[in-house]
C-alpha positions as CSV (number, residue, x, y, z in Angstrom):
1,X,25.6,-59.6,3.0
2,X,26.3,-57.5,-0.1
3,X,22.7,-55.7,0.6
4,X,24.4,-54.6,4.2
5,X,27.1,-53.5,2.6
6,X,25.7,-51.8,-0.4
7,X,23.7,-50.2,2.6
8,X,26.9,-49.1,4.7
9,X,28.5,-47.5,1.6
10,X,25.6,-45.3,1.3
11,X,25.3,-44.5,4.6
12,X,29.1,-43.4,4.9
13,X,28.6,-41.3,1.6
14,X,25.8,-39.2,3.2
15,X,27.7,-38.8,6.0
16,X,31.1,-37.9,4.3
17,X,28.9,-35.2,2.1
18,X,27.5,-33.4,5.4
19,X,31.4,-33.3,6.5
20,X,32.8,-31.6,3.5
21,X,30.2,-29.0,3.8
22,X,30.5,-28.1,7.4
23,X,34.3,-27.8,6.9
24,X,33.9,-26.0,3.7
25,X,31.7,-23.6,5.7
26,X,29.0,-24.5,3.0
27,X,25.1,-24.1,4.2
28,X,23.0,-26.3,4.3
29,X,19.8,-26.4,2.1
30,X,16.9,-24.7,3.6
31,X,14.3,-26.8,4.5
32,X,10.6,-25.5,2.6
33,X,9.3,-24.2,6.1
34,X,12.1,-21.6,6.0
35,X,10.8,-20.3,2.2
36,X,7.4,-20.3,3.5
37,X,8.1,-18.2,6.4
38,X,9.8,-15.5,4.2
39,X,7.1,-14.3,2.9
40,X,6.1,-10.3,3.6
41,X,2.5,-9.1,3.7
42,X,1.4,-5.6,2.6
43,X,-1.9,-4.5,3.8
44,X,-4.0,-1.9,1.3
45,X,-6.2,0.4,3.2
46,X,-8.5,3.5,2.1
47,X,-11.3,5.0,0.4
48,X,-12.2,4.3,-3.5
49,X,-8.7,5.0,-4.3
50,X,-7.7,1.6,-3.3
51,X,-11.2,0.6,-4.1
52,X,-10.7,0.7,-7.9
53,X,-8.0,0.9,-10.8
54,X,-5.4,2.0,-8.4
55,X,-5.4,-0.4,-5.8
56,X,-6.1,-3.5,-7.6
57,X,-3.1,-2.4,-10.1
58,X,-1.1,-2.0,-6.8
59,X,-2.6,-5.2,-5.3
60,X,-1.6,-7.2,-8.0
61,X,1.8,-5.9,-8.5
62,X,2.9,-6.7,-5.5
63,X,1.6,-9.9,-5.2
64,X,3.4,-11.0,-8.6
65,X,6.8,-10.1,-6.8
66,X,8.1,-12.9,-5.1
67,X,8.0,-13.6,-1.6
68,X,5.1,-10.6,-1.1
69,X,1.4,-11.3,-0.1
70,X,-0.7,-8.3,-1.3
71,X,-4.3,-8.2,0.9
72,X,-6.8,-4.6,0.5
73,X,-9.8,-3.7,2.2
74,X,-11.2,-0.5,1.3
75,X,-14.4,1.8,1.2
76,X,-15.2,4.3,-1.2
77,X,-16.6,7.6,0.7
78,X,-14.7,7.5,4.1
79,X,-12.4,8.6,5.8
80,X,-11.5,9.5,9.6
81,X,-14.2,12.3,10.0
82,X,-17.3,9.9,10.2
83,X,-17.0,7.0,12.0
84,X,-20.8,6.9,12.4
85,X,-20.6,5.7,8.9
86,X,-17.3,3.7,8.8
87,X,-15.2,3.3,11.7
88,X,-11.5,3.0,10.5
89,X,-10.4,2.8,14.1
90,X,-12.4,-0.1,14.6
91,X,-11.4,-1.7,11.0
92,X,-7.5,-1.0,11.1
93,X,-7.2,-2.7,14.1
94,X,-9.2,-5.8,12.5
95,X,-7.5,-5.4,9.8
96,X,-3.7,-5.9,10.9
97,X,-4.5,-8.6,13.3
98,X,-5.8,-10.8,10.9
99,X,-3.3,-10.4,8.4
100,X,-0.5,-9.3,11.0
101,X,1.5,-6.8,8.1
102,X,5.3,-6.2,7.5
103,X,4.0,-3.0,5.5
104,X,0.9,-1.2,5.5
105,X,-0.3,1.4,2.8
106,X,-2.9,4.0,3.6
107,X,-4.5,6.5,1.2
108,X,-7.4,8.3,2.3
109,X,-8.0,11.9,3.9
110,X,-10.2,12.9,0.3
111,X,-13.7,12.7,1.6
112,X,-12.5,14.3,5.4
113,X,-13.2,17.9,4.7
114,X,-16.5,18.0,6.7
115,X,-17.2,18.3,10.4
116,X,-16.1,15.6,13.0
117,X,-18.4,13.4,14.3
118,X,-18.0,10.6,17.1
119,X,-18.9,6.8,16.9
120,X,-22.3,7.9,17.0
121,X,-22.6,10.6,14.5
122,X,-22.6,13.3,17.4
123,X,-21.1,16.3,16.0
124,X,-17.6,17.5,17.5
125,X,-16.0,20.0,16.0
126,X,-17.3,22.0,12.2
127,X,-15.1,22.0,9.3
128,X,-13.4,25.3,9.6
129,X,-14.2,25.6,13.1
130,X,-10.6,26.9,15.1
131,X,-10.0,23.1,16.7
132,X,-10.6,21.6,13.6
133,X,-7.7,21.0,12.7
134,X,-5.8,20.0,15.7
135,X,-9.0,17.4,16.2
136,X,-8.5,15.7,12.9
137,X,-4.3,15.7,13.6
138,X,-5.7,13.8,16.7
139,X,-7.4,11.5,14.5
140,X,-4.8,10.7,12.4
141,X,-2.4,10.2,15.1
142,X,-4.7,7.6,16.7
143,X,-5.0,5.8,13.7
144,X,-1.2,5.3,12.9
145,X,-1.2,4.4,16.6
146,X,-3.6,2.0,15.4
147,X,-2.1,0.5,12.6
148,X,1.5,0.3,14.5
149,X,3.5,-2.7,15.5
150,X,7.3,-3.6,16.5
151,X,8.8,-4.2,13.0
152,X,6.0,-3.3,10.8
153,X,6.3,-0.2,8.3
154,X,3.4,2.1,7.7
155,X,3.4,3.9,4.0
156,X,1.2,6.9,4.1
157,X,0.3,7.7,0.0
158,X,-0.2,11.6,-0.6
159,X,-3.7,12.3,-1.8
160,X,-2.8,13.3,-5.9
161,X,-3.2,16.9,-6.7
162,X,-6.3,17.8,-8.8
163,X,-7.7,20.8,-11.0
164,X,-10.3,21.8,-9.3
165,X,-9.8,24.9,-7.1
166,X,-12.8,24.6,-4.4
167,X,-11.4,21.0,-3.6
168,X,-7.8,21.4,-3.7
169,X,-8.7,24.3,-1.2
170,X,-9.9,21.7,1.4
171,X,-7.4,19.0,0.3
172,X,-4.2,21.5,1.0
173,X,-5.4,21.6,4.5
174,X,-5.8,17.8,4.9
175,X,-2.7,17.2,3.0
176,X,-0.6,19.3,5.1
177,X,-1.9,18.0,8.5
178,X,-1.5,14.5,7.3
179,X,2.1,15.1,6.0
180,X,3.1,16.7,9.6
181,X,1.4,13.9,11.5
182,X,2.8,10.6,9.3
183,X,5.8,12.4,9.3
184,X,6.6,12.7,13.0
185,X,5.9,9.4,13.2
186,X,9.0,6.7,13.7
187,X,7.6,3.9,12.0
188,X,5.7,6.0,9.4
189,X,7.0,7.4,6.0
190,X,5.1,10.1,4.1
191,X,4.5,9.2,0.2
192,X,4.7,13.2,-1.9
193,X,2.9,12.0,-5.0
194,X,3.0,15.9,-6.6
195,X,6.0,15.0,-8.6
196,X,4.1,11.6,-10.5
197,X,0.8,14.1,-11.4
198,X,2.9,17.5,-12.5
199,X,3.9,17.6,-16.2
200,X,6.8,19.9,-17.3
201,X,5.4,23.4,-17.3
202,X,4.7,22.8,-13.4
203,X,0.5,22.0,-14.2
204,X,-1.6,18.8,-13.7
205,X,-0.2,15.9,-15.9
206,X,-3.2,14.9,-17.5
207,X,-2.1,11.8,-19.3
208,X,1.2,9.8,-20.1
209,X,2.4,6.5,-21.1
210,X,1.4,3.5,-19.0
211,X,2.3,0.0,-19.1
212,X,-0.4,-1.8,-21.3
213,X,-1.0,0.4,-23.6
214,X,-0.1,1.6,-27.2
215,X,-0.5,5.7,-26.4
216,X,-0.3,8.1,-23.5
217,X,-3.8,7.6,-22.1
218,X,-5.7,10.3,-19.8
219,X,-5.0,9.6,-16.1
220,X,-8.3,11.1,-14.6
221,X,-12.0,10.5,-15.2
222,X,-14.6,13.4,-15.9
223,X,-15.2,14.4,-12.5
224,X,-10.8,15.4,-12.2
225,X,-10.5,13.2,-9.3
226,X,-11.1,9.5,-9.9
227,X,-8.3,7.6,-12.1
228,X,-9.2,5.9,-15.2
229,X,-7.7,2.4,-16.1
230,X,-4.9,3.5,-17.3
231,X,-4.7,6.2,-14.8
232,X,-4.9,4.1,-11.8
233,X,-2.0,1.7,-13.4
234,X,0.1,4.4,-13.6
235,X,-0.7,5.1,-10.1
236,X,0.5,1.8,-9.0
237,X,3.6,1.9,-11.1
238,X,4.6,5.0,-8.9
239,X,3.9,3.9,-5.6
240,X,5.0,0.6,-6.0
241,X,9.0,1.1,-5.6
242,X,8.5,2.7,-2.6
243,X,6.7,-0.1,-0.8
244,X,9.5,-2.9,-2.4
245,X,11.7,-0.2,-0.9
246,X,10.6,-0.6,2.5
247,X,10.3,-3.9,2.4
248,X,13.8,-4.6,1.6
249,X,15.1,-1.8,3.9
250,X,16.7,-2.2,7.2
251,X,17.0,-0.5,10.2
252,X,14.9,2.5,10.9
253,X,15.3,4.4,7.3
254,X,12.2,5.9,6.5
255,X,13.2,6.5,3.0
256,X,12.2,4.5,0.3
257,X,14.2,3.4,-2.1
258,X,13.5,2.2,-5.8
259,X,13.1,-0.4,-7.2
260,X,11.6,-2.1,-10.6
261,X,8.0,-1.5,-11.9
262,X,6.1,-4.2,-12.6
263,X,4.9,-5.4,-16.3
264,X,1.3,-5.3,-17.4
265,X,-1.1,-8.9,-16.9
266,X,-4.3,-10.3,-18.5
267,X,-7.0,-7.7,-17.4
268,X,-10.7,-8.0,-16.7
269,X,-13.6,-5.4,-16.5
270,X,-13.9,-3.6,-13.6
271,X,-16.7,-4.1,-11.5
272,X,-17.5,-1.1,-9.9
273,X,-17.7,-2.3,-6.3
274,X,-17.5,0.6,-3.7
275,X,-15.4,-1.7,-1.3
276,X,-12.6,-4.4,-1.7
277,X,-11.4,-7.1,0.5
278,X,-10.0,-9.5,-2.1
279,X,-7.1,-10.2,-4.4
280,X,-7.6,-8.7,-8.2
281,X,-5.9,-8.6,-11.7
282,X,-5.2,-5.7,-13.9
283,X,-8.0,-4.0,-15.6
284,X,-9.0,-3.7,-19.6
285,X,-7.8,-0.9,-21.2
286,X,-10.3,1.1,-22.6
């Protein structure tokens, strides 16, 4: 008999509790499905950018902020130019099914200044032919179409200015077309990266002061294009706020807003693979 009642107390006291907090207006605790399910996934696409320093600092940022699943696939030497060698078409499309993205981040456009080909490496239109450009607008467009999705935000990252005159010739060109194309896209936002890599007399910032590390460290590797360690980091630390920004926004602002770099980690050598489809950690400094 006292067990029942013991029983009945309990029973009334659970019940009493739920009361309060309904009339209170008080929540309820959320069940551990509901965390699960808010969880955000950024998808990392491009060429060796995202390949080395830069996209496994970036990777592995976001993955340390909580509630955000960082994934990358990347392949040095491509672009949209020649898919005979590697079709992004085919692995964007792959790519964001499998992982099904809030936000995807692109970089690429480096290794495009070269004549068109199709699927299978039939020449279309000659690099500084008069439909070049429009072509590779054409391309770009497709692949944004590509990559698209009700809800999901695409972050285009501006390929970083260099010092070397014959390239940047070629790279103003792509830069331009892919800054009109992202732009005019709705669920697109175009990433200028001039102001991280210009120092104060309006030149290339060569080095600066990165997370990690005692000293301003050189940003770029010997052939002015590539980042080093440190380089790549700082990369990251740039371009990170404004994919936290657009995963917190709301609505359709295409603006990004800041938000808090992330801290340095235990680093590892780098391995020098020219493609990536797997979670990092930071690299040693040198």
């Amino acid at each position: 008999m006292e067990n029942h009642l013991a029983r009945l107390i309990v029973c009334l006291a659970v019940l009493f509790t739920g009361v309060v907090r309904a009339a209170a207006g008080e929540p309820s605790p959320a069940p551990a499905v509901a965390e699960a399910q808010r969880t955000r996934t950024v998808l990392l696409l491009g060429d060796s950018l995202i390949v080395t320093g830069f996209g496994e600092s970036l990777e592995r940022a976001l993955n340390e902020h909580p509630g955000v699943r960082a994934v990358r696939r990347a392949k040095s030497s491509t672009g949209l130019a020649r898919p005979d060698f590697f079709d992004w078409m085919k692995v964007g499309q792959e790519e964001v099914e499998r992982h099904a993205p809030d936000v995807v981040v692109v970089i690429m456009g480096g290794n495009d200044g070269q004549g068109l080909t199709d699927e299978n490496g039939k020449a279309k239109v000659q690099w500084g032919a008069s439909g070049w450009e429009a072509a590779y607008r054409q391309r770009v467009e497709d692949f944004l179409h590509v990559l698209e999705a009700p809800g999901r935000k695409i972050l285009w990252v501006e390929l970083p200015i260099t010092k070397l005159p014959n390239f940047e010739r070629k790279l103003r060109v792509i830069r331009r077309i892919l800054r009109e194309a992202v732009s005019a896209h709705e669920a697109a936002t175009h990433l200028d990266t001039k102001p991280f890599f210009t120092d104060a007399r309006g030149g290339v910032l060569r080095e600066a002061r990165v997370e990690g590390f005692r000293k301003p460290m050189p940003l770029r590797m010997a052939d002015g294009v590539h980042f080093t360690v440190a380089g790549g980091r700082y990369f990251a630390s740039q371009v990170y706020p404004a994919v936290i920004g657009l995963l917190e926004s709301s609505g359709d602002s295409r603006t990004a807003s800041p938000a808090p770099a992330p801290n340095a980690a235990p680093c590892r050598e780098p391995n020098g693979a020219s493609e990536a489809s797997t979670t990092s950690v930071a690299l040693c400094p040198p």
